[in-house]
N, C-alpha and C positions, 0 to 999 in steps of 0.2 A: 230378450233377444232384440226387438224392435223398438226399445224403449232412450229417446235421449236423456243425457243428465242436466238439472235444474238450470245450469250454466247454459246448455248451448239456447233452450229456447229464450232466456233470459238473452243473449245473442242477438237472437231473431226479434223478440220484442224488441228491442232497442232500435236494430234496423230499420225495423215497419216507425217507430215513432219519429225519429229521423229523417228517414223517406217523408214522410209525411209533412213534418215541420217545414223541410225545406221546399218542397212539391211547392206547399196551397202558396205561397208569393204569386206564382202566376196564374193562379187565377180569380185575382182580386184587379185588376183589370189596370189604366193608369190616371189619373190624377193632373188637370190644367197645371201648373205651374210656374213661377218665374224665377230665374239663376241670373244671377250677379255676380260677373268676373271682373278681372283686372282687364282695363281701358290700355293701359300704358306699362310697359315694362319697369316702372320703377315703382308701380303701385301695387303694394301686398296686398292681397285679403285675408286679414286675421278677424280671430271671434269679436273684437269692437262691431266688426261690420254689420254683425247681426242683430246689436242693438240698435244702432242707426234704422236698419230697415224695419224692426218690430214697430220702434220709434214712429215712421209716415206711417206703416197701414193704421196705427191707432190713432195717430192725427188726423188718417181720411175715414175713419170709420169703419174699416174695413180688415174682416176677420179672414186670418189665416188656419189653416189644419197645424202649420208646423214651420217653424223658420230655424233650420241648420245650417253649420257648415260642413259642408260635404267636398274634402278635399281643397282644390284651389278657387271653391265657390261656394257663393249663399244661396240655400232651396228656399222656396216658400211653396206651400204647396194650399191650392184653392178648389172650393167645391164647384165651383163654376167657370164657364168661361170668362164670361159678364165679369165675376169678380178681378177674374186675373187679368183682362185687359187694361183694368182701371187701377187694380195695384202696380202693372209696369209701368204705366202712364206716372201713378205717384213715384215711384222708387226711381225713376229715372230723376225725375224733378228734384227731388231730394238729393242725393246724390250726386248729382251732373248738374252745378248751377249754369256752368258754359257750356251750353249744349254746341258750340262751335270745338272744344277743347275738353271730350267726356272723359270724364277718370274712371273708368267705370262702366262694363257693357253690362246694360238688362236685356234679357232676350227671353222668350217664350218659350216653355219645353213642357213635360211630362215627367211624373214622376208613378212609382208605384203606389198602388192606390193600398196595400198592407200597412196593417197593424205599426204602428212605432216598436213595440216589444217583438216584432218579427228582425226589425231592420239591426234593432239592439245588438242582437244574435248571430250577423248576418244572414239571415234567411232573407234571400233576394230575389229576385224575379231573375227570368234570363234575359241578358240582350237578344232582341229581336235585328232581323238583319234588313239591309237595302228592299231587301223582295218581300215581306214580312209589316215591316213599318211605314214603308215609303222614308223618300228622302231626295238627296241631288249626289250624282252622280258626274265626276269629271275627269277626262283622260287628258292627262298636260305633256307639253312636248318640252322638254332639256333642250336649250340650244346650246347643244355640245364646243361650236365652234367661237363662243362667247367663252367658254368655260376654257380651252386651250390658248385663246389670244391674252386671257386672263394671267393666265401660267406663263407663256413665254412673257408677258412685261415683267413678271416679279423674276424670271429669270433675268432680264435684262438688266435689272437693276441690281441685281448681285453680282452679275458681271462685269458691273460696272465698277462694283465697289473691291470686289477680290484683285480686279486688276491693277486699281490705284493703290491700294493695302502692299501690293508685290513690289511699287513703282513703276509698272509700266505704262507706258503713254500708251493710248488708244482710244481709240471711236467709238464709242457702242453703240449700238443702234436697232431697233426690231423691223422686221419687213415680216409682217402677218405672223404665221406660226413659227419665225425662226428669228435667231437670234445675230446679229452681225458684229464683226468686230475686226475694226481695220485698225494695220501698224505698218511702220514705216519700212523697215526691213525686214531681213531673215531670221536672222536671232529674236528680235521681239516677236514674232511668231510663232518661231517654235517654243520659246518661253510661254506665251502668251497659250498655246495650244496645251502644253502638258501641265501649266498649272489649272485652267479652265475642265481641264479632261478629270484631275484628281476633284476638284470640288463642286461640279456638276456631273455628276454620271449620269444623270436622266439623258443627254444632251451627247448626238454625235456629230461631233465639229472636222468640219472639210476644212484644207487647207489652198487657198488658191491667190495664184499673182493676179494684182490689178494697176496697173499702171507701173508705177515706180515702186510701191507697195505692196503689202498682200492683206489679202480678207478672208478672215476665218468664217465660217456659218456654221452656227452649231442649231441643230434640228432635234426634236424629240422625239425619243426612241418610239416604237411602235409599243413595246409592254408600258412605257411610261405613259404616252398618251392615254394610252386604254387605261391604266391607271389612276390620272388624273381625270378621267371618264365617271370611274365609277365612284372617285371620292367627292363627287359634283352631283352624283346623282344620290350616291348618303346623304351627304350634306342636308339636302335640298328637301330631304325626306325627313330628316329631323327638325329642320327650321319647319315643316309645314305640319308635324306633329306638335308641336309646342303653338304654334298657330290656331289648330285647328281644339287645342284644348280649350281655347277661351270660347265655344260654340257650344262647352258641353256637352257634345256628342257621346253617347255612350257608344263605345267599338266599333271607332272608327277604322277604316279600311284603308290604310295608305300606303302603297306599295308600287313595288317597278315592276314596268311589264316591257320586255326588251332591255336594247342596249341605251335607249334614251328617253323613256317614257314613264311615269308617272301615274296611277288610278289613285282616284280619290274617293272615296263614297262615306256618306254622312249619311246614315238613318235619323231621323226622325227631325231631318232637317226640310223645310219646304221653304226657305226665302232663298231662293238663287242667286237675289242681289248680293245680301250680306255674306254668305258661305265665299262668294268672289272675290267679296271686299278685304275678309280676314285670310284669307289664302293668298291672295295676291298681295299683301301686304310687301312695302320694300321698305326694311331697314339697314342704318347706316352710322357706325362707330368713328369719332373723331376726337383725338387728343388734343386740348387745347390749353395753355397758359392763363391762371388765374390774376387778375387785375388788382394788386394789391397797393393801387397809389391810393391817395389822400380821397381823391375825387371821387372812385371806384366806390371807397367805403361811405362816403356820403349819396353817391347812385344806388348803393344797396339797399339803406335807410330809406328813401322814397326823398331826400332832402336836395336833392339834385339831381339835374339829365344826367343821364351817361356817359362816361367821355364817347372822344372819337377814336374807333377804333376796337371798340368794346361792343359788346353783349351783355342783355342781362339775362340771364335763367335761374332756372331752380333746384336746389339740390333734394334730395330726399328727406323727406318731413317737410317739407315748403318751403325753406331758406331760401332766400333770393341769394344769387352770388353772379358777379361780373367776371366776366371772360373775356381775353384778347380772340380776334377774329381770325386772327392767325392760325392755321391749324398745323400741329408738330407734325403730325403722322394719320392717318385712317384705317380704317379696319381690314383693309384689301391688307396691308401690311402684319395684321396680328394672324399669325399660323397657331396659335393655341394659347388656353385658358384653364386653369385647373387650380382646385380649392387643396390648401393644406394647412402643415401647422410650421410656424416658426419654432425653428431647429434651439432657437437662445431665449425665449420668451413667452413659447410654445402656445402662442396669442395664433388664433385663425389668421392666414393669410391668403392671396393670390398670386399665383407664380403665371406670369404673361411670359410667351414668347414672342418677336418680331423675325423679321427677313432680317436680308442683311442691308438693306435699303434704310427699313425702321432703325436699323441696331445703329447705325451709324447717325442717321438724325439727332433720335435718343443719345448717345455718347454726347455730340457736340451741343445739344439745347442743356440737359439735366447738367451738364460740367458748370455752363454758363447760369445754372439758378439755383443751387443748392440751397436749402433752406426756404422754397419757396413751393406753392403748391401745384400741380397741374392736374387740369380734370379730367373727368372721358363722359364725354357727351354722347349721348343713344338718340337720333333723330327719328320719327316715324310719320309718314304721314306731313313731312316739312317742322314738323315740331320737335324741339329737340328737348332732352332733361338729361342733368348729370348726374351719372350712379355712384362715381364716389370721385373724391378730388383730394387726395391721397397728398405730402408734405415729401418734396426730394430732398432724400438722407444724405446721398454720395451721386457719383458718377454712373449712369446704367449704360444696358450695351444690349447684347441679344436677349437674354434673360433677367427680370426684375419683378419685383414681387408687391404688392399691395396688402397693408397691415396695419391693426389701429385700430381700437375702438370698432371689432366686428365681431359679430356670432356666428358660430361655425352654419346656421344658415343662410347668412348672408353670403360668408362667404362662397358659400354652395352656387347664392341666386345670381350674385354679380359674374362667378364665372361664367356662368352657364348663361346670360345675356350676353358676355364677351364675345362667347363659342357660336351660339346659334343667333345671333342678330340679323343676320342676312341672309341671302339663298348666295350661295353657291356660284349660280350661273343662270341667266333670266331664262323663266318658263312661260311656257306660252298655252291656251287652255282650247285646243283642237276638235274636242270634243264635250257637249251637257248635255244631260238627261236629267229630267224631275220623276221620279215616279212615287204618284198622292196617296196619300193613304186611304184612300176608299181602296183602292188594287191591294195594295198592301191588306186591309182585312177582308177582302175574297179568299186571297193564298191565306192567311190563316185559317178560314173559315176551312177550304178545299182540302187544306192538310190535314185538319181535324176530322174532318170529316172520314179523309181514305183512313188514319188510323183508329179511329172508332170502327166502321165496318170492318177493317180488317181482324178488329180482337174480337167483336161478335160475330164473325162469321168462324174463325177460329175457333172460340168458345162451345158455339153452335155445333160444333161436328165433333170436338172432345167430351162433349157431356154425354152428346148420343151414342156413338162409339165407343167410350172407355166408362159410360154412368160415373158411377163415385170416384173414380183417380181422374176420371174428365175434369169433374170438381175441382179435384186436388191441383190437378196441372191447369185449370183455368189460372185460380189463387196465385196457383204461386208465377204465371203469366201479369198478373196483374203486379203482382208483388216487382216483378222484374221492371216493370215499366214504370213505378211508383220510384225505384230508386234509381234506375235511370234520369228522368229530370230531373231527381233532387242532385243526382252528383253533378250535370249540367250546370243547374241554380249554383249549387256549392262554388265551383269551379268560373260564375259568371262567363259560361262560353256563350258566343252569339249565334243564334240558332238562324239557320236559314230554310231554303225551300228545301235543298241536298238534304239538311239534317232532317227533316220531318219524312222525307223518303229514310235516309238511315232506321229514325227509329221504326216504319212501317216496314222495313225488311228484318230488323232485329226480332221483331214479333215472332214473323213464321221460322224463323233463324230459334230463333231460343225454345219456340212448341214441338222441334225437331227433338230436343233433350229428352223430354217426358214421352214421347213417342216411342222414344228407345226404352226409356226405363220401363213402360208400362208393356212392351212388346217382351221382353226380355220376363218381365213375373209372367204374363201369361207361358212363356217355353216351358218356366218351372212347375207351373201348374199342369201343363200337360204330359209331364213326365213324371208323375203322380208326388212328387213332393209336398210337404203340407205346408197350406197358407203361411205362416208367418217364416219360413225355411225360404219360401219363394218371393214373398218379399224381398227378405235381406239379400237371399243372391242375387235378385234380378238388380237391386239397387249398385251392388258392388262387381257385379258384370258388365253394367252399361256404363260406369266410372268411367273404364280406359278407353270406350269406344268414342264417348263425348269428351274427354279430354285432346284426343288425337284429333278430330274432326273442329273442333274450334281453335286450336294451338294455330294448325293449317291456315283456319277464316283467317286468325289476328294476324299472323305473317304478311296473307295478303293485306289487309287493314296497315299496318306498320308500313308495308313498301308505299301505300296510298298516301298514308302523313306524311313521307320522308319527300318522294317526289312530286309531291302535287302543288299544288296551292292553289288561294282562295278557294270556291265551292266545293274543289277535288278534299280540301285539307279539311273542310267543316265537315263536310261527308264522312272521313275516316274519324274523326273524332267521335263521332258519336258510334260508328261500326265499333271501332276497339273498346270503349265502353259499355255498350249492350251487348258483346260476346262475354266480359268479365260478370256484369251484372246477370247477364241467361244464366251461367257456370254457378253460380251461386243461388239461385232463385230455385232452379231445376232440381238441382241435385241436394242442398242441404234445405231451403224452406219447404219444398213440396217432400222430401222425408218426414220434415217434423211435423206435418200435416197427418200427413200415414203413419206413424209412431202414435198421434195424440188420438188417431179415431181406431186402430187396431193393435194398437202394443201392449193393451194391457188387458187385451181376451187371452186368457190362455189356451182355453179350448175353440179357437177361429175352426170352422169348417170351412168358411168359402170369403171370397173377397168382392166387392163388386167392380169388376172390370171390362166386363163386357162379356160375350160368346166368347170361349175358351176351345175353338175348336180342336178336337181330339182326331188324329188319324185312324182310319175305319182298318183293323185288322183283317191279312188274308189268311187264308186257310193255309195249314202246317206250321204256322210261325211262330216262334214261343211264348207268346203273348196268348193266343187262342189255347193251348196246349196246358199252359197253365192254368188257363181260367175251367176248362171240362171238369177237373175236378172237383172244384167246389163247387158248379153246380149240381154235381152230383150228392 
């Protein structure tokens, strides 16, 4: 009757072993370390790099725990501080002969201090958060009005260019957020109005007399402004996520808050200066004509200056290659960048877009050098390097493509330099807070703390009040919270101050289950049923009541993820997880607890669950009536 089959505890085993595996990462504590990213956009970190850095620590003498590549960086992980400040010190040096021009950030971090045959597996530790690890915290302000006088010039200059494309004479010109455009009479006006209205729709243009003349102004709509609002502040959030990856930051926090503002927050970040310096970075795209005379090709060889009028840089892999200073186009100009496959040759390509400012450049330069190369220079920081310098096939215009000796990662990398090289629209950093990790491990200390007394003080009043199923519903309490972090660990969600409250309300949330179940055998027991009959109903009565009752919690939880964010959304996260995990813990581990210690008495007399109080019968009632006889 009370007995499960070999399968389900075999179940339960697996779970507890699991739970388990992935739980202990946190609490193996972390680990000094140092991570090596990419300096400069056109520099990989592929697996060579880790022999290089294996390479200085054994030329400085100096042992590491482990040197991986982990993602778009190299770990080293050290037993000491001492050690690791002297392995950045070497691995910078190595690496970075020009420490004016570094190809190459080293920077200080932490790593988990678990087993390698844990990480194998991913069994991981959880991100810790801002409140948790300490870090720097930044609230940036969008200047939105940067971002639409941006928009009106690129409108300007397509209205410049649709208009001469039509033949009509005109003026174009911008005055702040609006666009101007003056013509001689009436007819070029109203031509000049209904061709500008079909191929500017963002833009509502007024018609008005000025002199002898008239002057159209066309203005941005309200939905488009606000539109080109909010793609200034995506923007701006992607270029500062790709930023903010070369920090190493494990879960990072960067997000809008309003219609123009920006949070940033870096755990286990404490240098203010450098978090400012790779955040605020400004880069800057430029198309430029490669110098293919006599001269050029003896200034590349080091055998001669440079001409006049020329540049030298570098292309990827270290070629030096001369460039005219002339620049075709800039990146204000490229509206989009995306990796594909050639349709005829089905070789990885890059399909660019430009305005119609670029498009018309591009037609008149490419027409004029077919067969010759031009590059795209990525400037940062005043230095500039070029990511690829591509051979013009034909004549290009708004759309043209980039192909040739690439791998469909490159071509992935080059777009995606294309796409997010720049911000948007300049930000400005209104608000910084550091908070050190001494604070950061109090809040852990304090979180641990409230949720240890609250499972022993729990514990404490289920053992005493319900004896043996107190046991059981402790167990399987424990059990609940065991897979709780592990699905956390599993899932690498970043735990905060919110979630250490979540899982301290999950507690008494999920000891509400077993309160039922164990409340529910005792009714059977008092209604004289026998032990193992009361078991089973009590366990298959209080099913639909703990179903219904947490369905409800997670609803609420669900509406919490959907509308909340940051604290509110780490909060629900771990809610809607520890009502799935109680549901399970409650109702199938602590059965098979009670199956394994009474399913296999046949003749059970009693159970241990505490005083089974019985109602005291009155006089006349059938209960008394029937009992007179047998004691007679």
């Amino acid at each position: 009757m009370n007995r499960y089959p070999w399968w389900k505890y075999a179940i339960l085993l697996i779970a507890l072993v699991v739970g388990a595996l992935y739980t202990a990462p946190n609490f193996f504590g972390e680990s000094p370390a140092v991570q090596v990213s990419s300096g400069k956009a056109t520099v990989k970190v592929e697996a060579a790099l880790v022999d290089r850095v294996k390479t200085a620590l054994t030329a400085a003498n100096l042992s590491a725990d482990f040197v991986q590549l982990e993602g778009n960086s190299v770990r080293a992980r050290f037993a000491d501080t001492d050690t690791q400040i002297k392995a950045k010190d070497t691995i910078a040096k190595a690496l970075n002969p020009d420490t004016a021009d570094p190809s190459y950030i080293v920077a200080l971090n932490l790593v988990s201090r678990s087993p390698q045959w844990m990480a194998s597996v991913r069994a991981l530790p959880m991100y810790l958060g801002l409140d948790l690890r300490g870090g720097v915290h930044f609230l940036m302000q969008v200047d939105m009005k940067a971002a639409l006088t941006k928009r009106a010039e690129a409108y300007s200059g397509d209205a410049r260019a649709l208009l001469r494309d039509k033949g009509i004479r005109a003026a174009v010109t911008r005055d702040g957020n609006a666009v101007e455009v003056r013509v001689r009479d009436k007819a070029a006006a109203d031509g000049a109005r209904n061709h500008l209205t079909d191929n500017l729709p963002d833009l509502a243009w007024v018609e008005a007399a000025e002199g002898e003349g008239f002057k159209l102004t066309g203005s941005l709509k309200p939905e488009a402004a606000r539109r080109v609002q909010d793609q200034a502040v995506k923007q701006n959030i992607t270029t500062l996520h790709n930023r903010v990856n070369e920090l190493g930051v494990a879960e990072p926090v960067i997000q809008q808050q309003g219609l123009d503002r920006v949070v940033v927050q870096l755990p286990g970040v404490q240098d203010t200066a450098k978090a400012k310096d790779i955040i605020g970075r400004t880069a800057t795209l430029e198309m430029r004509m490669v110098d293919d005379s006599a001269e050029a090709a003896a200034a590349a060889v080091g055998s001669a200056p440079v001409p006049f009028g020329a540049e030298r840089y570098v292309e990827r892999g270290g070629a030096p290659l001369i460039l005219k200073r002339q620049v075709v186009i800039t990146g204000d100009s490229l509206t989009d960048a995306q990796p594909g496959f050639d349709s005829q040759s089905q070789e990885p390509k890059v399909d660019l877009t430009v305005d119609a400012k670029g498009a018309r450049i591009m037609r008149d330069v490419s027409r004029e050098n077919i067969g010759k190369r031009m590059a795209i220079v990525l400037f940062e920081k005043g230095k500039g390097e070029v990511i690829t310098a591509p051979v013009i096939r034909g004549e290009l215009g708004a759309r043209f493509q980039i192909s040739g000796r690439m791998s469909t990662q490159e071509a992935s990398d080059t777009a995606l330099l294309l796409r997010a090289g720049s911000l948007a629209a300049p930000m400005e950093i209104i608000e910084e807070r550091t908070i050190g990790p001494s604070l950061g491990a109090e809040n852990i200390a304090k979180g641990f703390d409230s949720v240890s007394y609250g499972f022993a003080a729990i514990a404490l009043f289920m053992c005493l009040y319900y004896l043996l199923f107190g046991v059981f519903s402790t167990l399987a309490l424990a059990f609940n919270l065991l897979l709780l972090v592990a699905l956390l660990s599993m899932l690498q969600a970043t735990l905060t101050l919110p979630g250490i409250a979540a899982i301290a309300l999950t507690l008494g949330m999920a000891i509400d289950a077993n309160v039922l179940i164990n409340e529910r055998v005792r009714e059977e027991l008092r209604s004289g049923v026998s032990a193992q009959m009361a078991i089973q109903t009590g366990y298959e009565r209080a099913w639909g009541t703990i179903l219904d009752s947490n369905i409800t919690t997670l609803i609420a939880g669900l509406a919490l993820f959907a509308f909340g964010s940051g604290p509110v959304k780490g909060f629900a996260v771990v809610h809607c997880l520890g009502i799935l995990t109680s549901m399970f813990s409650a109702v199938v581990f602590s059965r098979g607890l009670v199956n394994l210690w009474y399913g296999r008495q046949k003749k059970l007399k009693s159970v241990s669950i505490g005083q089974v109080w019985k109602p005291a019968a009155t006089p006349g009632t059938a209960v008394e009536a029937a009992a007179k006889p047998e004691e007679v």
